[in-house]
C-alpha positions as a LaTeX table, in Angstrom:
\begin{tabular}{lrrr}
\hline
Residue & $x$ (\AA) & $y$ (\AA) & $z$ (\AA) \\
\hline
Unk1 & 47.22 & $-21.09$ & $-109.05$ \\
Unk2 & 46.15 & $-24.07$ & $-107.11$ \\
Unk3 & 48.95 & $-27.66$ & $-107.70$ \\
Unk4 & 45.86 & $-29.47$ & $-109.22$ \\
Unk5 & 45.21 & $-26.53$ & $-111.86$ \\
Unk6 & 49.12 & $-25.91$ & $-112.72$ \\
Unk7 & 49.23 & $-29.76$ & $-112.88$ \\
Unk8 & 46.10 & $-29.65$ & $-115.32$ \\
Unk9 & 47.49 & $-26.96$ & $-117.35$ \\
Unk10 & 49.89 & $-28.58$ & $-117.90$ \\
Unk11 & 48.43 & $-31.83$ & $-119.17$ \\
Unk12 & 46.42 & $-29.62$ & $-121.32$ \\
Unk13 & 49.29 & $-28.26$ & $-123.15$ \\
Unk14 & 50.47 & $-31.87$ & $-123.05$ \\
Unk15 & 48.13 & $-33.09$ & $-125.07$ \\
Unk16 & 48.37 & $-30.64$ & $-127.48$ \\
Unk17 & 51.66 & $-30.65$ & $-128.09$ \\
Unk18 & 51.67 & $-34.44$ & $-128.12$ \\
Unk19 & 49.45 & $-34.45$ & $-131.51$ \\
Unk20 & 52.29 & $-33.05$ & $-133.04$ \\
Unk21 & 55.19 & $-34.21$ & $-131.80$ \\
Unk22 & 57.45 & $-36.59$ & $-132.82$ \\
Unk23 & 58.77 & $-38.01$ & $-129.83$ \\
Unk24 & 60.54 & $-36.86$ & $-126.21$ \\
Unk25 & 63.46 & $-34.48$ & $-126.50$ \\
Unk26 & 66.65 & $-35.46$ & $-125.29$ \\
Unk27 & 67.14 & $-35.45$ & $-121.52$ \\
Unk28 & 68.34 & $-32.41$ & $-119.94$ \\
Unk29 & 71.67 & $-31.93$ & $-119.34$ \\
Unk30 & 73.72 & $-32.35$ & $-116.24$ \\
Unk31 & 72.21 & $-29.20$ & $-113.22$ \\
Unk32 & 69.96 & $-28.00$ & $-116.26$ \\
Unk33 & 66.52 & $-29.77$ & $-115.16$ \\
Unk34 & 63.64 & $-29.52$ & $-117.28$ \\
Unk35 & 60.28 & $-30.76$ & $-118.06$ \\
Unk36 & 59.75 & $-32.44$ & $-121.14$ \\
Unk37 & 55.76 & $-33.79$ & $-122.05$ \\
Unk38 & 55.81 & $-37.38$ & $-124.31$ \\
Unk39 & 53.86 & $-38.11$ & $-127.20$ \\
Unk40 & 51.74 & $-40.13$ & $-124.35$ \\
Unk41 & 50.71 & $-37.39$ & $-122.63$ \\
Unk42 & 53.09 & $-38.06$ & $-119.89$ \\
Unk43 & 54.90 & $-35.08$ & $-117.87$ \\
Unk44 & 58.08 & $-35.90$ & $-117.17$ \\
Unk45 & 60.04 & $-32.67$ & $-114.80$ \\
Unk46 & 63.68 & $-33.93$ & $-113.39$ \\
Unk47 & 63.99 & $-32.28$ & $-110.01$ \\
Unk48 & 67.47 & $-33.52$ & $-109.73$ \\
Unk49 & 69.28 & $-34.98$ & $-112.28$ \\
Unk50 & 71.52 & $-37.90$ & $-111.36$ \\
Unk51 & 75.35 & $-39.11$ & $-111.59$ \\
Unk52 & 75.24 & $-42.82$ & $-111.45$ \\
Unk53 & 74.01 & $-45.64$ & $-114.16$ \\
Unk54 & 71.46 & $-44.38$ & $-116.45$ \\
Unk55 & 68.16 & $-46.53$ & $-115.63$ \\
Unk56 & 67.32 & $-48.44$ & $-119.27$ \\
Unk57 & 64.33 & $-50.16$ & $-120.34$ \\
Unk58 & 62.95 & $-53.23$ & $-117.98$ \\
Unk59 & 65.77 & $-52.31$ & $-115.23$ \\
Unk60 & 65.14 & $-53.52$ & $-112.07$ \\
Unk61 & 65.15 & $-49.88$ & $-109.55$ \\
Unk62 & 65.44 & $-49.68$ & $-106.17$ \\
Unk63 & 63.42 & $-46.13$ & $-105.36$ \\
Unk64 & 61.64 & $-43.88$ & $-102.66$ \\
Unk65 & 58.43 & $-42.71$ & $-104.30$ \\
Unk66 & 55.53 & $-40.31$ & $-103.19$ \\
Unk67 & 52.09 & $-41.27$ & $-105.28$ \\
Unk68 & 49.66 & $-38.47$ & $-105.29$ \\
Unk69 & 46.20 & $-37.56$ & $-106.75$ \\
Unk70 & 45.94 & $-34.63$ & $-108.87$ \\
Unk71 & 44.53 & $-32.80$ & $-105.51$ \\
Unk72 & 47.45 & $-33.51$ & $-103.73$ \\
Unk73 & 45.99 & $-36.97$ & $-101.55$ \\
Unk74 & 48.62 & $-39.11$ & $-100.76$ \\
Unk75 & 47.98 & $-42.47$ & $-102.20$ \\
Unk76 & 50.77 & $-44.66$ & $-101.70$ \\
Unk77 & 54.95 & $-43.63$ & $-100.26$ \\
Unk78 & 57.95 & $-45.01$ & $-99.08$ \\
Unk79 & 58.49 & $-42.28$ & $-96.95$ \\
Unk80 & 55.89 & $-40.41$ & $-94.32$ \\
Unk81 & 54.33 & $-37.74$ & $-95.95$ \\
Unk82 & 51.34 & $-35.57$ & $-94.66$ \\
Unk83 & 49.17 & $-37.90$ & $-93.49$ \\
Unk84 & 50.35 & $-40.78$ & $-95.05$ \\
Unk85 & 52.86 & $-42.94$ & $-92.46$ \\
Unk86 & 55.30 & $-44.18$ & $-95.46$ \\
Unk87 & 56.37 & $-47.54$ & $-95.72$ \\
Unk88 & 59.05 & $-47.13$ & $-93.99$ \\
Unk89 & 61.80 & $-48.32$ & $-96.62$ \\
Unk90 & 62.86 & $-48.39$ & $-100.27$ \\
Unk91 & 61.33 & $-50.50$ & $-102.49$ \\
Unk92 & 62.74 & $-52.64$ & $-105.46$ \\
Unk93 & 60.21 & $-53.06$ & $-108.92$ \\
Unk94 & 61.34 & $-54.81$ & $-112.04$ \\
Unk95 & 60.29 & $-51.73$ & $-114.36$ \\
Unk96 & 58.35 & $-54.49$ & $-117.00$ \\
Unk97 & 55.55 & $-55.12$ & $-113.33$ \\
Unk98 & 55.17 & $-51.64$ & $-113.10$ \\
Unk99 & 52.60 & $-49.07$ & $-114.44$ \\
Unk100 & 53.08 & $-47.88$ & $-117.93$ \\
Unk101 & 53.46 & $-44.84$ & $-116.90$ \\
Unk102 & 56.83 & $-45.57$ & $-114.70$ \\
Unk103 & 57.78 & $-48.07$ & $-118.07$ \\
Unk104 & 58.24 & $-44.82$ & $-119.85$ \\
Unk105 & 59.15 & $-42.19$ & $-116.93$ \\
Unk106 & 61.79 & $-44.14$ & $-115.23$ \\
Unk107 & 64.34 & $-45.22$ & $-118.09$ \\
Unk108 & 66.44 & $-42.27$ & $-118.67$ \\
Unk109 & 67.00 & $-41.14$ & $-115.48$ \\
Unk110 & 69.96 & $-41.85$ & $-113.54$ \\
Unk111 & 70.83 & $-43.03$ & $-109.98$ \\
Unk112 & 70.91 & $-40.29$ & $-107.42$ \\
Unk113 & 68.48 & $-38.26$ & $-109.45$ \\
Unk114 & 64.40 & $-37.66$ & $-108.68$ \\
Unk115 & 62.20 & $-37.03$ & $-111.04$ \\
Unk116 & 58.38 & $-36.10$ & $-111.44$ \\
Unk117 & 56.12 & $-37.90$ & $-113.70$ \\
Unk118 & 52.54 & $-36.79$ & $-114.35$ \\
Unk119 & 50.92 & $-39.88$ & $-115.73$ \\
Unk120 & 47.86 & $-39.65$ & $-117.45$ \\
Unk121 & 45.25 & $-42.13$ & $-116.58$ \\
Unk122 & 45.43 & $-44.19$ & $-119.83$ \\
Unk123 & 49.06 & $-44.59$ & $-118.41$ \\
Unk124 & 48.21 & $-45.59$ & $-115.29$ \\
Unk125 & 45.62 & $-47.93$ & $-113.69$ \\
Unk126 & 42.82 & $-46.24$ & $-116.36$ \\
Unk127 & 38.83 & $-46.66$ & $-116.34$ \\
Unk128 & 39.15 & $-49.45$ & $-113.42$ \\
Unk129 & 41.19 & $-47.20$ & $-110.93$ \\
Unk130 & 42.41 & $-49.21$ & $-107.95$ \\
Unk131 & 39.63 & $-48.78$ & $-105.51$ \\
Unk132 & 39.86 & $-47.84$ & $-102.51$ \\
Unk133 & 43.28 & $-44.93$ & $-102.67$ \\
Unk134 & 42.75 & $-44.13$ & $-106.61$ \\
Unk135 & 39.57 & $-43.37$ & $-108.41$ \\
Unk136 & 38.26 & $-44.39$ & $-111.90$ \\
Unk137 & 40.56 & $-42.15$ & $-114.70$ \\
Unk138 & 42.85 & $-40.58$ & $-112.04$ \\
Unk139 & 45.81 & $-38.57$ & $-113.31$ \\
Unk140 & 48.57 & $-39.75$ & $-111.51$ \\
Unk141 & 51.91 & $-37.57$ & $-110.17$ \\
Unk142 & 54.93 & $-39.24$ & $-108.35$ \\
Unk143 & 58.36 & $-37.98$ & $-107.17$ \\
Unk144 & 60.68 & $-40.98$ & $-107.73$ \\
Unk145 & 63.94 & $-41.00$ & $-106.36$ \\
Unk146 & 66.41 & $-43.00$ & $-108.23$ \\
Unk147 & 68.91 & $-44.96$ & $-105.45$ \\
Unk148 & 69.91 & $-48.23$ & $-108.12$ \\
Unk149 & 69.10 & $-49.65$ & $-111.40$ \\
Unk150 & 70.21 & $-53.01$ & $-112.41$ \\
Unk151 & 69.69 & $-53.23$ & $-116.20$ \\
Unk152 & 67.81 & $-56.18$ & $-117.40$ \\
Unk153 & 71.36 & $-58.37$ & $-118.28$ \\
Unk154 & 72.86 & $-57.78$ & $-114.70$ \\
Unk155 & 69.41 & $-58.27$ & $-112.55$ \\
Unk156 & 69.45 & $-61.20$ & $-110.36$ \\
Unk157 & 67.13 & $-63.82$ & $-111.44$ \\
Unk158 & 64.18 & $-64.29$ & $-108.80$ \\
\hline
\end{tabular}
C-alpha cells in the first residue's frame, strides 16, 4: 500500500475512533512505541521514545523536524532530505507560536525521543494553506526529534 493511502487509512480510522473516544491513552511505555490517534484527529506514532525531561505544555523545544505532504513532498526540514537541502541546523519554537497540531503532538514526549504526528488540516494551517510548499486543507506528517525542552517556568525570557 502506497505511504499516502496507509497514512489515509489511518486518518480514516482516526476519525472514527475519535467520535467516541474520550481522550489520548497514556503514552507508551519506555522501548514499547506505539501509535495512539486524539480525539482531534491527530496521529501521534513515537518512533523512539525518549530518556530526558518530558516536554509539557508551552515548552520552549529545540528539534530537527522533516514536514511532509501526505504524498511524501518535502515541505519544510532541518536536515537534507530528498530533494529538500535542510536548513542546515536545529531549530528552537516556543510550543504556544507553533501549529496546533505540534501544541498537542509535542508535550508528552521526551528529550532524545522522535515522534510522528499526522496532523489533520483543521490542526494545521487549514482552508488558507501556506501557499507556495502547502496546499489549501493539506494533511500534514512530521518526524520531530526531541534534543531539549525548557518548560514554560525555566525558558529564558526573549
Amino acid at each position: 500500500m502506497p505511504r499516502g493511502d496507509a497514512i489515509l487509512s489511518i486518518l480514516t480510522l482516526g476519525a472514527a475512533v475519535a467520535s467516541c473516544a474520550p481522550g489520548p491513552e497514556p503514552g507508551p511505555a519506555r522501548g514499547d512505541p506505539q501509535t495512539l490517534i486524539h480525539p482531534s484527529g491527530l496521529v501521534v506514532e513515537d518512533l523512539r521514545v525518549g530518556e530526558g525531561p518530558l516536554c509539557e505544555p508551552g515548552s520552549t523545544v529545540t528539534v530537527h523536524y522533516t514536514g511532509e505532504l501526505l504524498d511524501g513532498a518535502v515541505f519544510d526540514s532541518t536536515r537534507p532530505v530528498r530533494d529538500h537541502p535542510g536548513r542546515g541546523r536545529s531549530m528552537t519554537f516556543d510550543l504556544n507560536d507553533m501549529i496546533a497540531g505540534w501544541r498537542e503532538g509535542v508535550p508528552g514526549m521526551r528529550v532524545g525521543g522522535e515522534r510522528r504526528l499526522v496532523i489533520p488540516s483543521h490542526l494545521a494551517y487549514g482552508e488558507t494553506g501556506r501557499p507556495p510548499r502547502i496546499p489549501p486543507n493539506a494533511i500534514l506528517v512530521f518526524t520531530i526529534e526531541l534534543l531539549d525542552a525548557q518548560a514554560p517556568d525555566e525558558a529564558p525570557a526573549p
